[in-house]
N, C-alpha and C positions, 0 to 999 in steps of 0.2 A: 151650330156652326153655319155660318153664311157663305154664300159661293158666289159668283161674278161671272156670268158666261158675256165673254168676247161678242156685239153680232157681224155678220158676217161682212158688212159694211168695213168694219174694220181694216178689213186684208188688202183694203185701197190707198193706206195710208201706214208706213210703222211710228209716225206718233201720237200712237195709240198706247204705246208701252210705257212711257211712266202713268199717264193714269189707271191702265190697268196693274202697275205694282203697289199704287197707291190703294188699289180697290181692295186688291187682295192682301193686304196688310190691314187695312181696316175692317174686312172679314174676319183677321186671327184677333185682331186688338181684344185684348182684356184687361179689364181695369179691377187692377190687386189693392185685396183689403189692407197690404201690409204698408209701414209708415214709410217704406222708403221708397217711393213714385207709385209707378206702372210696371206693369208685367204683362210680356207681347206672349202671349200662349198660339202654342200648333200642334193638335191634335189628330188631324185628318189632311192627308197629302193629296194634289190634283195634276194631274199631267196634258198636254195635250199633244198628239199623235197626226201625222198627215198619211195618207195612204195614196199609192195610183198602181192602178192596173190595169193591163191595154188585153183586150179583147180583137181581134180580128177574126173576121169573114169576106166570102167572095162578095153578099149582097147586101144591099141595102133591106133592112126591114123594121119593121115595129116591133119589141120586145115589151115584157114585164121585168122590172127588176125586185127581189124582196132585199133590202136591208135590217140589219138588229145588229146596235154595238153599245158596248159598256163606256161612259154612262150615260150623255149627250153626242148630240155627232153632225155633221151636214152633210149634203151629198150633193157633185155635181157630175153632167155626165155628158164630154165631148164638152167641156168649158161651160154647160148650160147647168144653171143651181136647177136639182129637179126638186130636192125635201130636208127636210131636217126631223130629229125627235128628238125628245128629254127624256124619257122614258124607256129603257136599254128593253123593257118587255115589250113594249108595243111592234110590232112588225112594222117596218113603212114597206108599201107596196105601190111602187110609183109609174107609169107608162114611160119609157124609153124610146127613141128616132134611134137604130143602129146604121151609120156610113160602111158603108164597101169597103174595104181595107181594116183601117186600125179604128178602134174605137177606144176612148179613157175613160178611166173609170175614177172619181177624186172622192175620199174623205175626209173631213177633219174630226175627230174624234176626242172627246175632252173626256178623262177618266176624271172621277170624283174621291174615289180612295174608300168607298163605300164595303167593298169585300163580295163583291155581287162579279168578279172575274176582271179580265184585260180582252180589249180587241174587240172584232165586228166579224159578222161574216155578211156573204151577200149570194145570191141564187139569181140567176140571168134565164131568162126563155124566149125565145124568138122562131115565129113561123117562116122558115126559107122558104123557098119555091116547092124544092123536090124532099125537105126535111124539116126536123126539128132542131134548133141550136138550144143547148143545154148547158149554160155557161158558171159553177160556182167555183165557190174563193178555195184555193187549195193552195197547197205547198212543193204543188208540183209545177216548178217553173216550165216546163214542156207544153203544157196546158195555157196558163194563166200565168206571167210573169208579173209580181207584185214588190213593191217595193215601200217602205218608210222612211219618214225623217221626222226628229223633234225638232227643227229649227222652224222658228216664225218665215214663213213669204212674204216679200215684199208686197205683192201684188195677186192674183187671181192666174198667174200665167203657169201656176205650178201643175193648175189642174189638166194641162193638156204638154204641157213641157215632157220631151223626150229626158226621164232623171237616172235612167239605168246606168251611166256614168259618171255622174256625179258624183264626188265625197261625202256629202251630207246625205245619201240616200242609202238605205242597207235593205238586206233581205229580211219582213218578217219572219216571225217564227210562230208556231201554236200558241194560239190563247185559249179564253176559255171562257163561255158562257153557261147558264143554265138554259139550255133548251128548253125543257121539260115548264117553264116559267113563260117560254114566248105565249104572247098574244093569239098568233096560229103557227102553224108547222113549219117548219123550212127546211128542203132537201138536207136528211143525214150528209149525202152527197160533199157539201157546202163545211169546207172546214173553218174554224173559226182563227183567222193570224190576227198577233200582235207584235210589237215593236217595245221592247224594254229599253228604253233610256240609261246609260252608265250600267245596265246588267241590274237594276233593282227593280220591285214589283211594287205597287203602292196599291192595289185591285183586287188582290185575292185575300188578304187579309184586313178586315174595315180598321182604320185606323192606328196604320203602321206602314214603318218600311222596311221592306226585307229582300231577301237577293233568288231574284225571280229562278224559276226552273229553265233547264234544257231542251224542253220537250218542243221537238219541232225543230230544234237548230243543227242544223248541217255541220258538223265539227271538221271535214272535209274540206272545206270551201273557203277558199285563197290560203290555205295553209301551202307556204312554202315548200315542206317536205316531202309534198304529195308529187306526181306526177302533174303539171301544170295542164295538162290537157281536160282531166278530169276530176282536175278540183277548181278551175277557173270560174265558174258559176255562167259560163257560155257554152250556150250549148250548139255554137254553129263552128266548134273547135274540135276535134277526137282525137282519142289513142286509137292506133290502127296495129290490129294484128298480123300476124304471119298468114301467109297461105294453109299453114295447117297450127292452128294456135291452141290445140290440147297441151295442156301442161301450163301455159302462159299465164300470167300474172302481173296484174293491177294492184300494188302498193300503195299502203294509203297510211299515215302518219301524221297525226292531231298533234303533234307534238309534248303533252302530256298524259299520262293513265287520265282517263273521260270515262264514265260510265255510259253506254250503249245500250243501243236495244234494236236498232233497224240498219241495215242496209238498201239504199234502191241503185237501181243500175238503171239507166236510161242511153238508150238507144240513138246513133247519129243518124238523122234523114229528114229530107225535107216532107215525104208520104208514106204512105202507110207500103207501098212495094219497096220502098229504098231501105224503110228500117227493117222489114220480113229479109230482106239481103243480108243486110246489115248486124242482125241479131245475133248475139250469143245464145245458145240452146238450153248449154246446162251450164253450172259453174258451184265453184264449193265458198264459202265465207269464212277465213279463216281469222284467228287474232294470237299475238304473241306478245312477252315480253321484253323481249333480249333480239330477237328478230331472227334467233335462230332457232327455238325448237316453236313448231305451229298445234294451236288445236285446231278442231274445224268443230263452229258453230250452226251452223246451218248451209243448206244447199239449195237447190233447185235443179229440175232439170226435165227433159223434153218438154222446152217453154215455147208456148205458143201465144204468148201475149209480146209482142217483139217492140210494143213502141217503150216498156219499162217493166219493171219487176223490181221485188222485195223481198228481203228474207229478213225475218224477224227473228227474235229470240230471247231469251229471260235475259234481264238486264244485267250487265257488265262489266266488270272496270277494265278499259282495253286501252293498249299505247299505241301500237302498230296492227291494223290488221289487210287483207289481203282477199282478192277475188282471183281465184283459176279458175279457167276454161276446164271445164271436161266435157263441151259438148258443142259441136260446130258444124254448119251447115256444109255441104257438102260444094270444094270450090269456087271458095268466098273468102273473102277476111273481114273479119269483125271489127266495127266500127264502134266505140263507146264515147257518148260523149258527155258525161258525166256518172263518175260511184260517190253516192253521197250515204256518210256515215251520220246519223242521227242517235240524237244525244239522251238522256232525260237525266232527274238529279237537279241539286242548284249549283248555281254556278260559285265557284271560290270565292269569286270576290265580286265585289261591285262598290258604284261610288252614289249617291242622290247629290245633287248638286240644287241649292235653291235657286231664285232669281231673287236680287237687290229687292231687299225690303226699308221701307222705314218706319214698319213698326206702327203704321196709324197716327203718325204724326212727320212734316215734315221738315221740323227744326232740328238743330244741333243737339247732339243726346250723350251723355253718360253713361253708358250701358256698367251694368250690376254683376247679380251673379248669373249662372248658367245652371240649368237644372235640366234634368232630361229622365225620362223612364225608358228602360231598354230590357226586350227580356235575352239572355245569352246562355242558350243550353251549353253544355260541354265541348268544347272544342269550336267552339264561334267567339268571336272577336268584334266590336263597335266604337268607331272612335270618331269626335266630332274635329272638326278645324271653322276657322272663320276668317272674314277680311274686312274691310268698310273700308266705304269711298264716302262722296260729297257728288257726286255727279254719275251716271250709268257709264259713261266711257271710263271711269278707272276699273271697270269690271269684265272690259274686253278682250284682256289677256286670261285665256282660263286658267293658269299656271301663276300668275302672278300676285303676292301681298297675302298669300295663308298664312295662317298662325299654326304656333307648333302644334301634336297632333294630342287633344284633349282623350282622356279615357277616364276621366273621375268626373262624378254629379257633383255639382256645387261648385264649381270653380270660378274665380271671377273673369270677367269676360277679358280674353286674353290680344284683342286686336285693336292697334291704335284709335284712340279716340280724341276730343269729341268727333263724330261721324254721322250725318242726316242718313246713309243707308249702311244696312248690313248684311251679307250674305255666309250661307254656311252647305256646309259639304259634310256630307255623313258616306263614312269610309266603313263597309260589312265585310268579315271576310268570314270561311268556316277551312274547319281541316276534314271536314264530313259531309260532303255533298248530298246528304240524307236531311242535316238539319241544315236552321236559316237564323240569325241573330234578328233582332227586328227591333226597330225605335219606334214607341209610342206615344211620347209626347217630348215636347223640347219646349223651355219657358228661357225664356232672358227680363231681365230687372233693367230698367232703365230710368232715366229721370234728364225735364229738359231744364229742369230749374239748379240744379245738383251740379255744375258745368264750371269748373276750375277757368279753364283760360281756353281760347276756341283754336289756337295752334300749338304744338309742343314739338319740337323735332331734337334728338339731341345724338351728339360722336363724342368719341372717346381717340385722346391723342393718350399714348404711341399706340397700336392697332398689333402691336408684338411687345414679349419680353419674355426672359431666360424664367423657365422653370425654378419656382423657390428661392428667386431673388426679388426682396424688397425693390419693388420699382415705384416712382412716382407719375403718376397718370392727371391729366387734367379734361373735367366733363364739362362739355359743354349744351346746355340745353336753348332753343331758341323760343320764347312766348309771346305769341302776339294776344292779345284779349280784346273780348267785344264788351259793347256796352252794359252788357246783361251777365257778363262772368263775376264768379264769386270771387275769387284771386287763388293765391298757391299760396295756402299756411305751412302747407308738410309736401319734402320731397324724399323718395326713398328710390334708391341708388343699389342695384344688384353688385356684390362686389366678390371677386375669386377667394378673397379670406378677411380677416380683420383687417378694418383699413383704420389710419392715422389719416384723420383729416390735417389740408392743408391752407392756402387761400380761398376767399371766395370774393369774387367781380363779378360785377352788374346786379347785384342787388335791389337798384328803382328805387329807390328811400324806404326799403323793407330792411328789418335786422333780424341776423341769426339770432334767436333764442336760445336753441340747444343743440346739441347733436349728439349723434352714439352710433356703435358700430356693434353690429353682432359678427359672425363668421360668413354672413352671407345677405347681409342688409347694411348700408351707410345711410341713417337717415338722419335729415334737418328740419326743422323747426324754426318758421318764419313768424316775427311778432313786432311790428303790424306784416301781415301777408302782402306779397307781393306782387302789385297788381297794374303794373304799367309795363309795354313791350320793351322787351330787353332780352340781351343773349346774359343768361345765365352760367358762369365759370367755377367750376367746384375744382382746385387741386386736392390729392387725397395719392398714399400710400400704402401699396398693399402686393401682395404677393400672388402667385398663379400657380397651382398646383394640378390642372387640368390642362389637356392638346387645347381646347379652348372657350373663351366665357364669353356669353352675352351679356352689357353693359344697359341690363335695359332700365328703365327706370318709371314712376310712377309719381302723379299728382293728387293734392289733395286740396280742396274747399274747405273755406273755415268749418267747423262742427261734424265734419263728414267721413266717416269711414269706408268711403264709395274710391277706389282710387279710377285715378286716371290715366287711361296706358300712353306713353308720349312715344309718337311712332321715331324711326330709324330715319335721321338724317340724310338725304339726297346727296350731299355733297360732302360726307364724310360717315363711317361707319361707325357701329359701337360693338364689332367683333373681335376678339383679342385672341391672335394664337401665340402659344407656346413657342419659342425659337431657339430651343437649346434645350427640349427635354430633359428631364431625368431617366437613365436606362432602368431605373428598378421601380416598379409602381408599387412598393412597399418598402421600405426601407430608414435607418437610424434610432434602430428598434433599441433601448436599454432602460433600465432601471433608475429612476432618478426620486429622491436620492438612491443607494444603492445599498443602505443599511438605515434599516427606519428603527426608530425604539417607542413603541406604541403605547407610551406608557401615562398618558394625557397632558404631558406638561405644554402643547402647543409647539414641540420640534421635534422634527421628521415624526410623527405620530403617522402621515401613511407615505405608501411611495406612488408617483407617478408611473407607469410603464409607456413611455415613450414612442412612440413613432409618426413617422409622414408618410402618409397615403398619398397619391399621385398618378394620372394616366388614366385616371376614371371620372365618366362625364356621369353614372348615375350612381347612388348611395351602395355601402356595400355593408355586408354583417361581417363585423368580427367579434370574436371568441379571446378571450384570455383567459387562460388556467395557472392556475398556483398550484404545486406538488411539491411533495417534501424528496428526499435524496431517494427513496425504493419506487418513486415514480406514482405514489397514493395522491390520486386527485384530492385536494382541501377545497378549493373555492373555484368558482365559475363568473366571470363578469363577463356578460353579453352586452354588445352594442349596436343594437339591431339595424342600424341607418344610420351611417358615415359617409359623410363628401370628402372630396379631397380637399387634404388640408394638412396645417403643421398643428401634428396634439403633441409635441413636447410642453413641459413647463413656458417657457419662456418664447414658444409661437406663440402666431396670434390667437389658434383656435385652443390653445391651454390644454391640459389635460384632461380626458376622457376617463382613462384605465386607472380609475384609482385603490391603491388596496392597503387596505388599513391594519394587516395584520390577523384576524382574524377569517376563520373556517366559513364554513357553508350555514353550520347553527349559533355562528354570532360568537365562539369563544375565540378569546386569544392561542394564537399556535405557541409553542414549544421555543424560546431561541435557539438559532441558527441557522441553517443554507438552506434555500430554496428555489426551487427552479419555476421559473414561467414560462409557459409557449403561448406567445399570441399567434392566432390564425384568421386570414381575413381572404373569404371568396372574392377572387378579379377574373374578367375576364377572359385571361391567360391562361389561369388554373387555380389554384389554391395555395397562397405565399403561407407558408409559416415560420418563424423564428424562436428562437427559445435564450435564452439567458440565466443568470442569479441575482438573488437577491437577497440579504443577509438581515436576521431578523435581533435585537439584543435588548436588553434591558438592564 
């Protein structure tokens, strides 16, 4: 696998980004032994992370600085570039100028997805006059206030920019290095943060994506619930206690059960006399369910450490938990100006979000099938989505042009095309914060030769009609084509049940060949294909048995079983709801005919069992039993996957439920009455019907 580091020249300019998607697309490119094009393969994920951290002193001096970060990285410091490495083991060890006041501290750090950890740490020393400054990376914002963002800079001005308010800036969290690997030493001291993207890890396991840990993250902080004073992540804010604040109590509510393990309390003051005032002594940690009956997990107390404190404790699944006072200086109120609850565990969910690719080529493409490996222990979940533009600015809305959400390998690729770029989203979740789903490779099939026609938009008039009534609908597709398109031999048309084709306008001097309709496909047959721009008009007949259907529809190339997704019309839609329901999403249940004589002549020899399903947008299982009058089950006909639809005789989706007369081991029953119950799981609950059925000879 090939990789593309950005240099740092770049950050003077953002048009840099399409040659850099280009790069990195031609990195993934693989070129597939199989007959139908190329196949753009991704094995190995890469992120890249910004970091700033301001350091302040009264003086001006000369420092040492050590950096180490996973996997590449740059360092600038007070706006001046001091180093860079490639090498996450090698220590850089760089001379630093420190200014009187504030000092910035800038990374840019590019993870490789190698499994070798997430995140940097850095170790600061400098000779003051009458001391030693001792400055490393922690998670203790009292200390060292540090902050991330995944978004490109325009420019170099990030690295000295005040970003602690910014939206695009967040609090890192714990990463994780192997020390024990560095080049030389670096201060225990010196924790190591990272910044997870969308909540997924691409770092700790080489060649995957999975939904990163907790560990390090303040679950306390900007949570609404909390007391705002000390969950604001400001620490020039506090809760002020009573003049005698035993008993008293700091509420703190994550909002959902989070597994824990830390608590720290930190102290309001500007010096070390204001927070010795200012301190709580002792206090208990308490956590609850329900908010009314408490345990207590840990305490502290005659604390003489007053600028913060921590209580730790075996890890937790907690919803609400709570710090009391049992111990307070004598003629003082207690100032706190931050309780931060720390988390570990992964996180429930998270999203990977790619950047616009084209695949190592930048012409109009036919995208294939989709294929992915993913491992999903028990109770985790992975599902992909995708979009494509023709330009980066249709990819500026992060909300906008997903496709529905993929959870099966091998699907064809499901978002309008042709398209020069494509991007995808991988959606993790787990119901066990113990384990992690993780995607290992994702391949897509494409082809630039394989290309029907270069636009395809298509709406569906009327956009409503009444439940289970034949209605007449007319589609309209728009095709423009470029010089190098193959043309449209085969159109296939999604439709809510059997359709009765009806007219067809604008044709181009192509002719319909054939057409056919299954329960859930209209499709045509063009011969000669059609291959000059024209708005294409299909009427067609058919029925709606669901709240609502997508009309979407797909092209085909002479010789070519690659279909082509024709995206959703701008200036009319191709979604059809329901406007007069049916109140029973099972129902018109009977026997048809209702006395069969199975005796081979070719009439009534079986009977249909009857019904319309309805109100259901995914397939459901139903069960039909045949029993004789003492209630003796004979026969069992399973239908494991049913859409809504009409299965009478004479709908269009025909009869499913057919029974021929005969048992479970093939013999003819006995003449006379018989009863059947079909039962079919909905969402609602479980409908069952029962009826007779008369059997003669």
């Amino acid at each position: 696998m090939l990789f593309v580091d950005v240099p740092s020249s770049a950050f003077d300019a953002p048009s840099y980004l399409p040659s850099m998607i280009r790069a990195i697309s031609l990195a993934l490119f693989v070129l597939a032994t199989a007959a139908h094009a190329d196949t753009w393969e991704q094995t190995t994920w890469r992120r890249t992370a910004f970091y700033r951290g301001t350091i302040s002193t009264e003086q001006a001096a000369p420092g040492t600085l050590q950096v180490a970060a996973v996997d590449s990285y740059e360092v600038w410091f007070n706006g001046e570039y001091v180093g860079s490495g490639s090498d996450w083991t090698q220590v850089l060890t760089v001379p630093v100028e420190l200014d009187s006041g504030v000092n910035h501290l800038a990374l840019r750090v590019v993870n490789h997805g190698l499994g070798v950890g997430n995140g940097f740490l850095t170790h600061l020393r400098a000779h003051l006059e009458d001391s030693l400054l001792v400055v490393p990376s922690t998670t203790d914002r009292s200390l060292v206030p540090w902050y991330w963002s995944d978004q490109e800079p325009a420019d170099l001005a990030w690295t000295t920019a005040n970003v602690s308010k910014s939206d695009d800036w967040a609090v890192p969290q714990e990463g994780s290095i192997d020390r024990d690997r560095l080049s030389v030493p670096v201060s225990s001291s010196a924790a190591v943060l990272a910044g997870f993207s969308g909540d997924v890890d691409i770092g700790s396991m080489a060649g995957s994506v999975s939904l990163n840990r907790l560990d390090g993250v303040n679950l306390a902080l900007g949570n609404p619930r909390s007391p705002e004073e000390t969950s604001d992540g400001d620490l020039r804010t506090a809760w002020r206690g009573r003049p005698d604040p035993i008993d008293q109590k700091i509420e703190i509510d994550v909002g959902s059960p989070r597994r824990m393990h830390k608590v720290r309390v930190i102290t309001f003051g500007d010096d070390d006399t204001e927070r010795k005032r200012n301190s709580i002594r002792g206090y208990s940690v308490q956590q609850s369910h329900d908010r009314v009956q408490w345990v207590e997990i840990g305490f502290l107390q005659d604390i003489r450490e007053y600028a913060r404190t921590e209580v730790t404790f075996e890890p937790e699944v907690i919803r609400f938990l709570r710090v009391v006072v049992t111990e307070a200086s004598d003629n003082s109120q207690p100032l706190v100006a931050e309780v931060e609850a720390y988390g570990t565990g992964h996180n429930y969910r998270g999203t990977y979000v790619s950047p616009p690719l084209d695949l190592g080529t930048a012409s109009h493409k036919n995208f294939g099938r989709v294929h992915w490996d993913a491992d999903l222990p028990v109770d985790t979940a992975l599902s992909l989505q995708f979009r494509t533009g023709n330009e980066l600015s249709d990819f500026v809305d992060p909300k906008d042009g997903w496709s529905a959400v993929a959870e099966s390998d091998g699907l064809w690729f499901p978002s309008p095309e042709p398209a020069s770029l494509v991007q995808y989203r991988v959606n993790l979740n787990t119901l066990d914060d113990r384990t992690t789903p993780s995607l290992g490779s994702l391949s897509i099939d494409f082809s630039s030769q394989d290309v029907a026609v270069s636009s395809a938009q298509g709406r569906v008039t009327p956009n409503g009609a009444p439940m289970g009534v034949a209605t007449e609908f007319f589609y309209t597709v728009d095709l423009a084509f470029g010089p190098d398109d193959d043309g449209v031999e085969r159109l296939e048309l999604a439709v809510p049940s059997g359709a009765i084709l009806g007219e067809i306008f604008g044709l181009g001097g192509a002719s319909l060949a054939e057409w056919q309709s299954t329960d859930e496909m209209l499709s045509l047959h063009f011969d000669p294909p059609i291959t000059t721009d024209t708005q294409l008009g299909i009427g067609f007949a058919a029925s709606t048995f669901t709240l609502s259907h997508l009309f979407r529809s797909w092209l085909y190339a002479p010789e070519s079983d690659d279909p082509l997704n024709v995206a959703e019309a701008t200036d009319g839609g191709w979604r059809l709801l329901a406007t007069d329901p049916l109140q029973r999403g099972f129902g018109r249940v009977a026997a048809n005919p209702p006395v069969l004589t199975p005796n081979g002549d070719g009439m009534n020899d079986e009977t249909v069992i009857e019904f319309i399903l309805s109100r259901t947008i995914a397939p459901v299982r139903i069960v039909v039993g045949i029993h004789d009058l003492s209630g003796r089950a004979l026969r069992h006909l399973v239908l494991p996957s049913v859409s809504a639809g009409d299965y009478t005789r004479s709908g269009a989706s025909a009869g499913l439920a057919r029974w021929d007369g005969r048992n479970e081991v093939g013999q003819l029953v006995a003449p006379g009455l018989y009863v059947y119950r079909i039962e079919a799981a909905l969402g609602a609950g479980t409908f069952v019907e029962t009826g007779t059925v008369a059997v003669a000879y």
